[in-house]
Biopython code that builds the backbone (N, CA, C, O; Angstrom):
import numpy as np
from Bio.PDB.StructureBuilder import StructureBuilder

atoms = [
    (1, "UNK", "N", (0.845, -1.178, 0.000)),
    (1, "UNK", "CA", (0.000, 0.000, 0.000)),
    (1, "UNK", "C", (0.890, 1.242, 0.000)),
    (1, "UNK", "O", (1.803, 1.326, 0.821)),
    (2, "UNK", "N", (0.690, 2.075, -0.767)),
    (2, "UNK", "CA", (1.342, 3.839, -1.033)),
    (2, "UNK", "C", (0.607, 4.523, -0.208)),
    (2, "UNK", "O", (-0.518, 4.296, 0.237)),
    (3, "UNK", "N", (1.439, 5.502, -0.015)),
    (3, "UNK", "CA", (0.978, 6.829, 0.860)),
    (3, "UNK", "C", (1.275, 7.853, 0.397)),
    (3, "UNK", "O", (2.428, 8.149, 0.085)),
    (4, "UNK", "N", (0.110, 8.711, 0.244)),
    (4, "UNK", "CA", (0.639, 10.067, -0.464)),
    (4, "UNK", "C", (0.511, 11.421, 0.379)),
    (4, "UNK", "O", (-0.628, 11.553, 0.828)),
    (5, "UNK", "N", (1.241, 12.290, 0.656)),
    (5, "UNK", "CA", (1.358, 13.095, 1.299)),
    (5, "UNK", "C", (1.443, 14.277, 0.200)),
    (5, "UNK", "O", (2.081, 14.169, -0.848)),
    (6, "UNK", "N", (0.670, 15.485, 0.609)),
    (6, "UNK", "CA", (0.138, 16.515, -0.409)),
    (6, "UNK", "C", (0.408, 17.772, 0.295)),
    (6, "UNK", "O", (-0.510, 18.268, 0.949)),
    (7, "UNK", "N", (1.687, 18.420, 0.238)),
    (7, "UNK", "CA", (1.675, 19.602, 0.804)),
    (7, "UNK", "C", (0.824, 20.680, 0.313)),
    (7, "UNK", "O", (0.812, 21.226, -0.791)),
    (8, "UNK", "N", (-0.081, 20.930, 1.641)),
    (8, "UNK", "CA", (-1.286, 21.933, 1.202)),
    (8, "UNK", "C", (-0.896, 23.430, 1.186)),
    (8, "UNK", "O", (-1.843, 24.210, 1.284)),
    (9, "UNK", "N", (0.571, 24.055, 1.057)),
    (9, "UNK", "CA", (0.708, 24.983, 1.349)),
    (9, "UNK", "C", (1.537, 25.658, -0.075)),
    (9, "UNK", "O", (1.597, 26.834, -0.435)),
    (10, "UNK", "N", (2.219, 24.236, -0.796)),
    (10, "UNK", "CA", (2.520, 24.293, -2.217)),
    (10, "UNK", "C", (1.509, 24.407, -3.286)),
    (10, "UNK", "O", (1.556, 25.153, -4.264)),
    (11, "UNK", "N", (0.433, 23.419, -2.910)),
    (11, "UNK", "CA", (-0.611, 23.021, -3.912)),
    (11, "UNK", "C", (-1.368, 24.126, -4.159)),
    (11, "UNK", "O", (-1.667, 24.845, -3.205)),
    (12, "UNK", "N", (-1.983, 24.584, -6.006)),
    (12, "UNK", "CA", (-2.259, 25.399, -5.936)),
    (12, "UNK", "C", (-3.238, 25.562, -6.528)),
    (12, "UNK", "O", (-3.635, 26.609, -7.039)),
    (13, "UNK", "N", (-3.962, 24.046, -6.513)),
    (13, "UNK", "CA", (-5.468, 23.880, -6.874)),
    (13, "UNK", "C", (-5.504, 23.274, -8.406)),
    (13, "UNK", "O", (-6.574, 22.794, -8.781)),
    (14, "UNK", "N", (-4.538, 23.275, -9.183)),
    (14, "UNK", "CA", (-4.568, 23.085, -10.869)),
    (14, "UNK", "C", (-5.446, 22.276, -11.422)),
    (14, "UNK", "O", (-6.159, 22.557, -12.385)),
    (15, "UNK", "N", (-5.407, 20.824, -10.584)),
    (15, "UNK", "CA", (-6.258, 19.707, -11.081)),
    (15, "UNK", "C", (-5.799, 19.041, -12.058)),
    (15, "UNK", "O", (-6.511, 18.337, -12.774)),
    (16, "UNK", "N", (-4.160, 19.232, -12.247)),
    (16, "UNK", "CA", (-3.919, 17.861, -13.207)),
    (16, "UNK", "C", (-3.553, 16.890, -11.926)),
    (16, "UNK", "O", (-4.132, 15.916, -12.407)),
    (17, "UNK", "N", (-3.284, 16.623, -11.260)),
    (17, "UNK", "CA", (-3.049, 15.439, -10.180)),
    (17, "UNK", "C", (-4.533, 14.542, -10.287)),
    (17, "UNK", "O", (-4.421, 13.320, -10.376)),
    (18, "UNK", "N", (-5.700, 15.052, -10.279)),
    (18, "UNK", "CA", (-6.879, 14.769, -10.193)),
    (18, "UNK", "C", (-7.128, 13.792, -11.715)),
    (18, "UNK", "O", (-7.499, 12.618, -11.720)),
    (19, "UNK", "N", (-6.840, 14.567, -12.851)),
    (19, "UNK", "CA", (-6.545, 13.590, -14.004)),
    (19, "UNK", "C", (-5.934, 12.716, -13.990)),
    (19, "UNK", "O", (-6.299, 11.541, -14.030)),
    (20, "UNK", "N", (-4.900, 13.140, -13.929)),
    (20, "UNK", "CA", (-3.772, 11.879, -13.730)),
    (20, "UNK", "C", (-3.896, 10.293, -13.197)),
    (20, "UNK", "O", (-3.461, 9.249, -13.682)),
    (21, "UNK", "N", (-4.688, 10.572, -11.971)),
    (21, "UNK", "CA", (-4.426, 9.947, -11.263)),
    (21, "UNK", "C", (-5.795, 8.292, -11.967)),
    (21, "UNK", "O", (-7.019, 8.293, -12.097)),
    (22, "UNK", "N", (-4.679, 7.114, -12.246)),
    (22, "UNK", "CA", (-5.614, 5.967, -12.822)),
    (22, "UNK", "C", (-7.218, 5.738, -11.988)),
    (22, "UNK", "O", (-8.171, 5.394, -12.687)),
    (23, "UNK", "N", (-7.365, 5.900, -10.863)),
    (23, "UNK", "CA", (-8.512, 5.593, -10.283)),
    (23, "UNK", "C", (-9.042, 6.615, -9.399)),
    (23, "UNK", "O", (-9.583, 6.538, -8.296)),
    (24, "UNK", "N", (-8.714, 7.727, -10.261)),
    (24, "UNK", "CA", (-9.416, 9.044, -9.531)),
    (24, "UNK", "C", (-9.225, 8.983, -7.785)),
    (24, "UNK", "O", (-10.349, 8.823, -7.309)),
    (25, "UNK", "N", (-8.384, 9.043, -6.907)),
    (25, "UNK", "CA", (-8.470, 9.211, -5.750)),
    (25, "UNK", "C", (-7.987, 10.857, -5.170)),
    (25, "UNK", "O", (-7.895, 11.324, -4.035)),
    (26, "UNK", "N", (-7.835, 11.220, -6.031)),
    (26, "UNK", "CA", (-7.587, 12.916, -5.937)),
    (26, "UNK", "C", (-8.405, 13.562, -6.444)),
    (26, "UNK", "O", (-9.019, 13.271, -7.471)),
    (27, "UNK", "N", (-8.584, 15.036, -5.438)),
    (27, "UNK", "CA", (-9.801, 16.107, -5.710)),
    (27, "UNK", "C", (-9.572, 16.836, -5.326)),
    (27, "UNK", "O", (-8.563, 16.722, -4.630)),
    (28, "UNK", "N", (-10.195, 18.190, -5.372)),
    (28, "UNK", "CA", (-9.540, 19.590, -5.081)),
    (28, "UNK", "C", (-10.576, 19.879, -3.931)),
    (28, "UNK", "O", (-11.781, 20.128, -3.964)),
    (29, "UNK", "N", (-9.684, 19.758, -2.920)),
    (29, "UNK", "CA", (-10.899, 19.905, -1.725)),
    (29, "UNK", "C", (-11.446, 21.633, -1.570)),
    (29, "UNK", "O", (-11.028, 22.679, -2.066)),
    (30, "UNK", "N", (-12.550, 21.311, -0.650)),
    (30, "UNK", "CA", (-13.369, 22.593, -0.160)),
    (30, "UNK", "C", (-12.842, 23.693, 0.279)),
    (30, "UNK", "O", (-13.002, 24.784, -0.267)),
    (31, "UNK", "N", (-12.181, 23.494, 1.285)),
    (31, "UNK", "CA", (-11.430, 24.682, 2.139)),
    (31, "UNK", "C", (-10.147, 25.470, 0.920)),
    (31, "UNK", "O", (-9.763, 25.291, -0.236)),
    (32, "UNK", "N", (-9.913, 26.244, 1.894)),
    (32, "UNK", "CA", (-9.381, 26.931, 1.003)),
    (32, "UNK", "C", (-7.986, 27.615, 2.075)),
    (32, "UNK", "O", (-8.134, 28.134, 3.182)),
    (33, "UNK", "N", (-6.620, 27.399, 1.294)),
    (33, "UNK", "CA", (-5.388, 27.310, 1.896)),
    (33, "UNK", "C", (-4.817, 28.649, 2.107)),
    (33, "UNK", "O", (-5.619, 29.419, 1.579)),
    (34, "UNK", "N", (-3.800, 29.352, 2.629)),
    (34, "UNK", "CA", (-3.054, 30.202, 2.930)),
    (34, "UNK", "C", (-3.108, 31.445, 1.920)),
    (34, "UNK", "O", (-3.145, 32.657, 2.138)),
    (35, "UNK", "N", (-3.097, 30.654, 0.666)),
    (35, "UNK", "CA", (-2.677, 31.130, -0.309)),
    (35, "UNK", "C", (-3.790, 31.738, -1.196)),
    (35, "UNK", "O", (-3.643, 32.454, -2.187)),
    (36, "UNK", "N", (-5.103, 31.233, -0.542)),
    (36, "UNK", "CA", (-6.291, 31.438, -1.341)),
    (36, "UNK", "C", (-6.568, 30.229, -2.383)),
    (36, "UNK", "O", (-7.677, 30.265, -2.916)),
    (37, "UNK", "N", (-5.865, 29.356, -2.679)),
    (37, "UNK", "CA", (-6.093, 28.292, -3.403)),
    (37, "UNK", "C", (-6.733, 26.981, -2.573)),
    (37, "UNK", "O", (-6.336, 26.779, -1.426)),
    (38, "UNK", "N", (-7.672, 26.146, -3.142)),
    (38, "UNK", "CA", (-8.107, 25.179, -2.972)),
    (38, "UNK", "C", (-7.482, 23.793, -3.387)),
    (38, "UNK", "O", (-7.447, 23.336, -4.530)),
    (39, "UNK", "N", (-6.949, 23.161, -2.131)),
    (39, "UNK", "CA", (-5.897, 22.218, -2.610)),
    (39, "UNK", "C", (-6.132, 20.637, -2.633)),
    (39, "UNK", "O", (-6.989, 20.058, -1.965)),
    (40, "UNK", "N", (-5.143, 19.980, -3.595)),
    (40, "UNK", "CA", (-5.725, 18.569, -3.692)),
    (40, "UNK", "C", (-5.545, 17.776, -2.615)),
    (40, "UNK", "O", (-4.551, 17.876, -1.895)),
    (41, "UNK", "N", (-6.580, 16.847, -2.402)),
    (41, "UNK", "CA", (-6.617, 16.428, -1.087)),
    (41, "UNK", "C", (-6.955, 14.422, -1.921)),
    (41, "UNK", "O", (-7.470, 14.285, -3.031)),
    (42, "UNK", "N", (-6.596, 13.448, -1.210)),
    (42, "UNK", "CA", (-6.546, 11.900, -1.632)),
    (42, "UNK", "C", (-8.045, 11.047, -0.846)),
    (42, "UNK", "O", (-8.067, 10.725, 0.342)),
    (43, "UNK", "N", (-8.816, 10.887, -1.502)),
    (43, "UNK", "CA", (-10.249, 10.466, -1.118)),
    (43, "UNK", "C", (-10.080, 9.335, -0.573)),
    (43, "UNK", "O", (-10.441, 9.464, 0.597)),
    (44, "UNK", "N", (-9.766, 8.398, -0.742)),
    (44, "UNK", "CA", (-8.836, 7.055, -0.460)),
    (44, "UNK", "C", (-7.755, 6.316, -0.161)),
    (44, "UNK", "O", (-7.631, 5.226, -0.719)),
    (45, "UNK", "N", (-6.883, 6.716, 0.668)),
    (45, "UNK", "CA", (-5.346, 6.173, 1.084)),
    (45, "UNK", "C", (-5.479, 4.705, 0.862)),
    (45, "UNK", "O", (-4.584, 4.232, 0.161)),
    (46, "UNK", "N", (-6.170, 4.069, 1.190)),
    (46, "UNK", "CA", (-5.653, 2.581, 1.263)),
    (46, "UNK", "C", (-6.054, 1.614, -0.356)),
    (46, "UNK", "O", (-5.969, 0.435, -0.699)),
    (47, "UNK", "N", (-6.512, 2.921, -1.014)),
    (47, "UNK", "CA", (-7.036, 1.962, -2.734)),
    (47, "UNK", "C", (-5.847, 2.566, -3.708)),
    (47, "UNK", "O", (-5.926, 2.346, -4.917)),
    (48, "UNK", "N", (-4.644, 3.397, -3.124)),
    (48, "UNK", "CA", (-3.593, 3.997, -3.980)),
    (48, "UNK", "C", (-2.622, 2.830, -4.505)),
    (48, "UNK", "O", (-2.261, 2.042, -3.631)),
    (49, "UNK", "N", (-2.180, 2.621, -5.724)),
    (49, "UNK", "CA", (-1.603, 1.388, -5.656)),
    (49, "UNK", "C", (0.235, 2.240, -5.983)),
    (49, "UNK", "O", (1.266, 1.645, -6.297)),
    (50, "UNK", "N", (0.077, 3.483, -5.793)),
    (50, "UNK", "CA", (1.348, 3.632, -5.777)),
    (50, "UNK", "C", (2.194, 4.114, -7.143)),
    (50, "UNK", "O", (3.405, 4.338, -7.135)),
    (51, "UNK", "N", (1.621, 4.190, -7.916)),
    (51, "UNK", "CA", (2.057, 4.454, -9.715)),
    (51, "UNK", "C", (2.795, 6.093, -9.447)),
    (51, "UNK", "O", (3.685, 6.379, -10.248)),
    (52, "UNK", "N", (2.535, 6.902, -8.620)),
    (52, "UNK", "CA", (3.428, 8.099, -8.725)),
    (52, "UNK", "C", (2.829, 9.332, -9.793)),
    (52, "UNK", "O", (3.165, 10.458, -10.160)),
    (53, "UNK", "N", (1.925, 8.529, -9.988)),
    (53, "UNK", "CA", (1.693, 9.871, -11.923)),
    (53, "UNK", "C", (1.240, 11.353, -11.202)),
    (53, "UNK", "O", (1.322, 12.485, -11.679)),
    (54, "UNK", "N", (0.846, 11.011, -10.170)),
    (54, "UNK", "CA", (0.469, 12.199, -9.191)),
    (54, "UNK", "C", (1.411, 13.243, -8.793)),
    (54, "UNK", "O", (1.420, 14.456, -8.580)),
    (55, "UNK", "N", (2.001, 12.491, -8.787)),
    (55, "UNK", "CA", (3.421, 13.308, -8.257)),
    (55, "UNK", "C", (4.413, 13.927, -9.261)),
    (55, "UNK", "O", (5.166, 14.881, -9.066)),
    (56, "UNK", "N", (4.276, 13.277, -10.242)),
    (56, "UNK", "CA", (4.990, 13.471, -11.618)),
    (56, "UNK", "C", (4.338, 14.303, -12.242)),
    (56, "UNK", "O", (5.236, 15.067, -12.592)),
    (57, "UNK", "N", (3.330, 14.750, -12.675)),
    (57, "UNK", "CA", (2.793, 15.706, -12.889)),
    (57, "UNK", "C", (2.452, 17.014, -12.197)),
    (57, "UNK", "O", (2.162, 18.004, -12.869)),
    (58, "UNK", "N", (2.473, 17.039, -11.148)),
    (58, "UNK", "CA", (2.548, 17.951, -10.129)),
    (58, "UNK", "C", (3.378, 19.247, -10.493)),
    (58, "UNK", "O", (4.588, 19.082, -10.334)),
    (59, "UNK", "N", (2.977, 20.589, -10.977)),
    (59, "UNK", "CA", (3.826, 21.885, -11.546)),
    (59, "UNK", "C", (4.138, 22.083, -10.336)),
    (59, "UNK", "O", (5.114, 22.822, -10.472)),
    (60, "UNK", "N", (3.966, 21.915, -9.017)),
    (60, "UNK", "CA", (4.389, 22.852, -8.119)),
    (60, "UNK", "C", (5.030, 21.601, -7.062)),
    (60, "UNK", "O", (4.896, 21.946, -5.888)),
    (61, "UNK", "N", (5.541, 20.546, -7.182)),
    (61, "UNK", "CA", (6.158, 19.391, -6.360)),
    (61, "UNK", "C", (5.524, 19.281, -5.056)),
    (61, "UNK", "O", (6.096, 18.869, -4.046)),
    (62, "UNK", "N", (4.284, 19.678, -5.126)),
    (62, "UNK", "CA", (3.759, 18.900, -3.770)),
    (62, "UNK", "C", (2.967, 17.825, -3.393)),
    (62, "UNK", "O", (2.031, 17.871, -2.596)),
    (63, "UNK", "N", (3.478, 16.616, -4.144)),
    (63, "UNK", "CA", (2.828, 15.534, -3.924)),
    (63, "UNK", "C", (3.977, 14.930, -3.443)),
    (63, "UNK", "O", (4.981, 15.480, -3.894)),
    (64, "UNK", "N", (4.201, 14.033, -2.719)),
    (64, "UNK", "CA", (5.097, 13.067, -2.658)),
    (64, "UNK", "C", (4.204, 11.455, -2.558)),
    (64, "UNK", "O", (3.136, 11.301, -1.966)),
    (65, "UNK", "N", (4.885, 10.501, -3.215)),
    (65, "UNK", "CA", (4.541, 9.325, -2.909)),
    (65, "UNK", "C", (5.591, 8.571, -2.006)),
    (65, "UNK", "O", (6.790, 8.824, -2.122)),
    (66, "UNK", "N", (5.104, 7.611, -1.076)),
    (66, "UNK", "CA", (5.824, 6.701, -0.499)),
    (66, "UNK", "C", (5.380, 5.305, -0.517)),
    (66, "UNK", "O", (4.474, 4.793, 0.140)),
    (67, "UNK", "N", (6.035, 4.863, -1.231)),
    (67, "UNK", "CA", (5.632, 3.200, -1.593)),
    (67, "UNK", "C", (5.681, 1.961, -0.709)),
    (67, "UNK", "O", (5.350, 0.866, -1.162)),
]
sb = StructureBuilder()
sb.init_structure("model")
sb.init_model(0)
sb.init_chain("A")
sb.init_seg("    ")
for serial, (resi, resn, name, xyz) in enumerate(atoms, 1):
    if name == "N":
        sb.init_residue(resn, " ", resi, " ")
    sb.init_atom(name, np.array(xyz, "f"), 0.0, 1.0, " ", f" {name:<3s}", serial, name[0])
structure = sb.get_structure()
């Protein structure tokens, strides 16, 4: 099982992580961050199988995966 950790203070709402991602477990949550942006948040931790595309696409490097 992967774990993804999403710094909410980088993230700046874009929504390619949300594409990216094979089984949709990313979304641009409600609240709204420091910065005025609404950031991606992981609907599901334990259905992530770990592929990274989240993170790899990421313009602003705040996804990290840990496998």
């Amino acid at each position: 099982m992967a774990l993804i950790k999403i710094d909410e203070l980088r993230c700046k709402g874009c929504g390619i992580c949300t594409i990216a991602c094979p089984h949709k477990l990313l979304l641009l949550s409600d609240k709204i961050n420091h910065q005025g942006y609404t950031p991606a948040q992981i609907t599901s931790q334990d259905k992530c199988i770990g592929c990274a595309l989240c993170a790899e696409m990421c313009p602003d490097v705040a996804i990290v995966v840990f496998k």
